[in-house]
N, C-alpha and C positions, 0 to 999 in steps of 0.2 A: 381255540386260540393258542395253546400249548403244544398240540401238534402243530400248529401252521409255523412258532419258534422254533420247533425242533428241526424241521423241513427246512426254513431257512438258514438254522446255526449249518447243517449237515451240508448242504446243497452251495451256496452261496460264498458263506465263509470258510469251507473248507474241517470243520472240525469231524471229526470222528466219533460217533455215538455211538455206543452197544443197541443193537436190538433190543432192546428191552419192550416189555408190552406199553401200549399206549394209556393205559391203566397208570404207570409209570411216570407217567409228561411232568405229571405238575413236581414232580420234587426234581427233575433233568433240566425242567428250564428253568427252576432257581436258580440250580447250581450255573449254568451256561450264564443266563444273565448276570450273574458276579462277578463269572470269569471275563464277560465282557466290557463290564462297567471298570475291572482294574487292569485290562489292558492286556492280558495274558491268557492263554490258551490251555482246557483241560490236558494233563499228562496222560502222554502215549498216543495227542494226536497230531495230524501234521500243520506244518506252520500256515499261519494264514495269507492267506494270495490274497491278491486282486485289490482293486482298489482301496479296499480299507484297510492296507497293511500300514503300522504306523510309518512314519515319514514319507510317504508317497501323496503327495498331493491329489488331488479330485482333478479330472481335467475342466478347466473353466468352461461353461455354456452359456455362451452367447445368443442372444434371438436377434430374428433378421432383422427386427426391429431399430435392436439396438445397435446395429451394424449401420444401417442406415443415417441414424443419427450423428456417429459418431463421423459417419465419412461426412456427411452435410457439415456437420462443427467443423471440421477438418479442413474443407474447402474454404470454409468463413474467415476462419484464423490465419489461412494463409492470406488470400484476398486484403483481410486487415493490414499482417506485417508488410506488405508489399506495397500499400500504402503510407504506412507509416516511413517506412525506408526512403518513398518520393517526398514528403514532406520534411523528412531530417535532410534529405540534401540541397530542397530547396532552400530550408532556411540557414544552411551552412554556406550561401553561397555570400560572395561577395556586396552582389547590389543588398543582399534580404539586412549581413549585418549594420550596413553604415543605413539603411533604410534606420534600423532599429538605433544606432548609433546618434544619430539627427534625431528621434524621437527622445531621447534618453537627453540631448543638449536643451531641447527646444523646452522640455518641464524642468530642467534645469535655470536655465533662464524665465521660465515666470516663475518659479521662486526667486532669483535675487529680483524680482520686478516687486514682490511680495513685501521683501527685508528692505526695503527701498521706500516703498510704502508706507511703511512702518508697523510689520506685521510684529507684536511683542511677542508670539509663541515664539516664532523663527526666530526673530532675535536673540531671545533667550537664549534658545539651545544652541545658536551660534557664540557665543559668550559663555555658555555650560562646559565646551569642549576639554578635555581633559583632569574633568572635574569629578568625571562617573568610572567604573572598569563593568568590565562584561559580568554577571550573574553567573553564568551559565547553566540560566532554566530550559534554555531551549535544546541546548544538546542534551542533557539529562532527561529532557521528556522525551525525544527523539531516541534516546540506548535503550532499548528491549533484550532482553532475554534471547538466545538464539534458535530459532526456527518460527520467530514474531513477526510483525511488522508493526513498526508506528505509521498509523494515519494522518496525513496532514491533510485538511479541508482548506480548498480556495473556490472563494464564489466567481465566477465568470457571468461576463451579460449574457442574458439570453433572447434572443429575437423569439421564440417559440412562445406559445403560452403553454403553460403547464396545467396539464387536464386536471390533476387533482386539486386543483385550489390553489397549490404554494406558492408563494411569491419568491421566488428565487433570485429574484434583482434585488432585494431588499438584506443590506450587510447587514445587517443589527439578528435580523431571520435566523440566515444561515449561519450566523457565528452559534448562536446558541442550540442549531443545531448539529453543528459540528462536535460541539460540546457536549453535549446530551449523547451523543451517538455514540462516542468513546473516541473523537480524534484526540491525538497526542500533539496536533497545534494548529495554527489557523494561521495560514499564510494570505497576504491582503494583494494583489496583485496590480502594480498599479500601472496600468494603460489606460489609454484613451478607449480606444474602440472594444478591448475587449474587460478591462472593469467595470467594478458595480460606483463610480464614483470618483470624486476628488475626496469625498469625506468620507470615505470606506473605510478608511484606517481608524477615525476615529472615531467611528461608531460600533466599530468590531473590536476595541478596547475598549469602548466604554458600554458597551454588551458583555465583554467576561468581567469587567466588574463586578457586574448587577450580581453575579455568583460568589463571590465573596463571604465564604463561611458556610459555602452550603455544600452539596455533593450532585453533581458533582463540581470541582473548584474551579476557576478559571484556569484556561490554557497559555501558552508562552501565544505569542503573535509574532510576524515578522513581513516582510515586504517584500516584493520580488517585482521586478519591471526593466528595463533597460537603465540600470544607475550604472553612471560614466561622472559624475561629480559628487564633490564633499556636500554641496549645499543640500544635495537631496540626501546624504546621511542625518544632516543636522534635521531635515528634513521629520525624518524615521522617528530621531530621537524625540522631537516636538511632539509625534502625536503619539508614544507612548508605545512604540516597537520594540519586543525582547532583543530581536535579531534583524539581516540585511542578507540577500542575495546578489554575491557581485559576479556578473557575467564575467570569465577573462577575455572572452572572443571579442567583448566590446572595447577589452580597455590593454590588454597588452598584459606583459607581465610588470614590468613596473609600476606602470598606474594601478593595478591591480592590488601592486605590493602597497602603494602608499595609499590606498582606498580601504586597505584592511588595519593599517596603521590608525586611519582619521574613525575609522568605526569604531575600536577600540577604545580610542578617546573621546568617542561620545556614547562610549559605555554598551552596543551595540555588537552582537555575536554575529559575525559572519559563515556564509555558506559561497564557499567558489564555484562558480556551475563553471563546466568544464564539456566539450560534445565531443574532442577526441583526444589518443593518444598522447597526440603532441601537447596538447592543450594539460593534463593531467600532469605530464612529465613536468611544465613548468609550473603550474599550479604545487604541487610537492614542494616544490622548491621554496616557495614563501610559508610551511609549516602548515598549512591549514587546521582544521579538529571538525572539520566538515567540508563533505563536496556531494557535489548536484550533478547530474548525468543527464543530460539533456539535448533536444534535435541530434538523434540517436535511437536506432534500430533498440528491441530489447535485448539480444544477442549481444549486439555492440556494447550495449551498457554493464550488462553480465560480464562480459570479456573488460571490461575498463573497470568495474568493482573486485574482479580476482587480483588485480595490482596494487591495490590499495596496501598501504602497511598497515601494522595492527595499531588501533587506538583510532584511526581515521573512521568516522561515521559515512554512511552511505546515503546517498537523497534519492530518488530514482523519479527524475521529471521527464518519465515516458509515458504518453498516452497508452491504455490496458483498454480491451473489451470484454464490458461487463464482470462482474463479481470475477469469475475464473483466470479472469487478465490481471487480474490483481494478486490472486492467489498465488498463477504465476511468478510475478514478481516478487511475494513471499517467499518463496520457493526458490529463489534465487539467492536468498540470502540479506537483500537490500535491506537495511536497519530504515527506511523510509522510504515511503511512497508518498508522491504529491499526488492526489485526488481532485483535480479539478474539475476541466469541463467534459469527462468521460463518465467522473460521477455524478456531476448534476444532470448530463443528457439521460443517464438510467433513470432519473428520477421523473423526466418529465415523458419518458417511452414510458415507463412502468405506472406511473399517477401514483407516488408514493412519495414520501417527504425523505429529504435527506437522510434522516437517523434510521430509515431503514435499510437503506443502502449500505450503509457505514457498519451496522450491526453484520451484515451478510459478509460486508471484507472480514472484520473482524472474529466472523467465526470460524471455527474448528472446521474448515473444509478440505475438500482433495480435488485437485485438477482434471484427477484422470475418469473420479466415477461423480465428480458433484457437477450440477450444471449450470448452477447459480441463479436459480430464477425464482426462487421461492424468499422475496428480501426480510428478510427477517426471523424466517422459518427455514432457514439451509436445515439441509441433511438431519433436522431435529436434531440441533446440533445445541447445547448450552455452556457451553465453552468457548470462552474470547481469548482470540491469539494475542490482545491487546497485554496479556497479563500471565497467558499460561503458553508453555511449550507446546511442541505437537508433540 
């Protein structure tokens, strides 16, 4: 074994050895191995070549294997963006918003069908107005640390069944597994065709109750849908909402302005979704302390988060594929990610419950060598970006 060290210090690394008899080895390749373990070379021989000289990197080895994968990944993720790009311009179009616009009136008017009825929630918080100011739990759970991301969980309906048992339609479920996973909030989504309800909201508040003293604690909640009226703020405030997403594309910049005014006075933190340029530049304009980036390429979104000034928080309500899609967008810098129906669809490809999805965003991963399919088990990774830097 002594001679086969000597052979390789001499041969390989370049070092100069005396002849000495081989009788000799064992005290030659102490001394070499010392010399090699502190980084320097026996005096009077020549400097070490070849790969192992310090600061010379190893040439990376690739297997075809992994070459192959990485081009298949490659092809997917374009196919994805290329996609996603057709559905942000579709929904940017003209007929897509006043579609959403009429939808955002028409639940607007059966609430005051409601306050007319003589709903006393509604009532109230119509009568509360001005009475409450904002918290601000929800932008405080929303600020991470920089190179984090906050998770935000929103349940979406799901026509699929879910192979593993979960009941993913069910708000009360999912909130508490949003919660349990490590989301930083629980956004309630309120549409017809694609929520989990009309009493979504108020059963996804009154599930992070049931946590109250325990660990972990309830999360901030807020709403997200086509709101274009006050009454569906008062709405928010009724069923116990930290916060309010107000689309600008729905509502202009003044209404917009005075939708961020009436939320405030029902005590209600807003978030301005915003899908371009234009849209941001006037958004700015009315102050925001949060904005949404949405029906919007992830490039797009990237390039409309570099313009933000400092103190403005980040939302990023782009669809990602799978764990690494997310990562990506960590990686971007976005202080949030909405996780809706891109993370419940892993949950019912993969037969795994929310919280283990949520664990996989939230760990210590890398885009370029992680591949995101082990939900719970990345990269034996036990560190959550939820809490620690990369």
């Amino acid at each position: 074994m002594a001679t086969l060290l000597l052979l390789f210090a001499s041969h390989v690394l370049g070092y100069s050895l005396p002849g000495a008899p081989l009788r000799a080895a064992g005290a030659a390749t102490h001394s070499v191995a010392i010399y090699m373990q502190m980084g320097v070379r026996p005096s009077g021989s020549p400097p070490i070549s070849g790969p192992q000289r310090a600061g010379k990197p190893m040439p990376e080895k690739r297997s075809a294997a992994a070459e192959v994968l990485e081009e298949a990944r490659n092809e997917e993720e374009e196919a994805f963006d290329a996609a996603l790009q057709a559905a942000a311009e579709l929904a940017r179009t003209p007929a897509a918003i006043e579609a959403k616009r009429a939808a955002g009136m028409a639940a607007a008017a059966a609430l005051q069908a409601k306050l007319d009825a003589g709903d006393t929630a509604l009532a109230k918080a119509v009568a509360s107005k001005g009475t409450s100011t904002p918290t601000g739990k929800l932008a405080k759970a929303l600020k991470k640390p920089k190179g984090t991301v906050a998770l935000i969980g929103e349940g979406v309906k799901l026509d699929c069944i879910s192979l593993g048992g979960y009941d993913l339609n069910d708000a009360s479920y999912v909130s508490g597994q949003f919660r349990n996973g490590g989301c930083s909030a629980v956004s309630v989504l309120l549409d017809p065709e694609e929520g989990l309800g009309e009493d979504a909201l108020v059963a996804t508040v009154s599930e992070q109750q049931t946590a109250r003293g325990e660990f972990p604690s309830p999360i901030p909640v807020f709403v997200r849908g086509p709101l274009v009226d006050e009454l569906q703020l008062a709405a928010a405030a009724a069923g116990g909402a930290h916060g309010v997403v107000v689309p600008l594309a729905l509502n202009g910049a003044e209404k917009t302005g005075a939708l961020l005014e009436a939320a405030a006075a029902y005590g209600l933190e807003a978030i301005v979704r915003v899908c371009s340029a234009e849209e941001l530049s006037t958004a700015l304009l009315l102050s925001p302390t949060m904005i949404m980036f949405g029906d919007c390429t992830v490039q797009g979104a990237a390039e409309l988060r570099d313009t933000l000034p400092e103190g403005v928080l980040s939302v990023a309500d782009v669809p990602f594929m799978d764990v690494r899609g997310a990562w990506k967008m960590r990686d971007l810098e976005f202080d949030a990610l909405l996780g809706g129906k891109p993370l419940m669809e892993v949950c019912v490809r993969d037969r795994v419950p929310p919280t283990a999805v949520i664990t996989s965003i939230l760990s210590k991963g890398s885009v370029k060598f992680g591949l995101g399919v082990k939900k719970g088990r990345l990269e034996g990774a036990k560190e959550y970006l939820g809490s620690l830097a990369m």
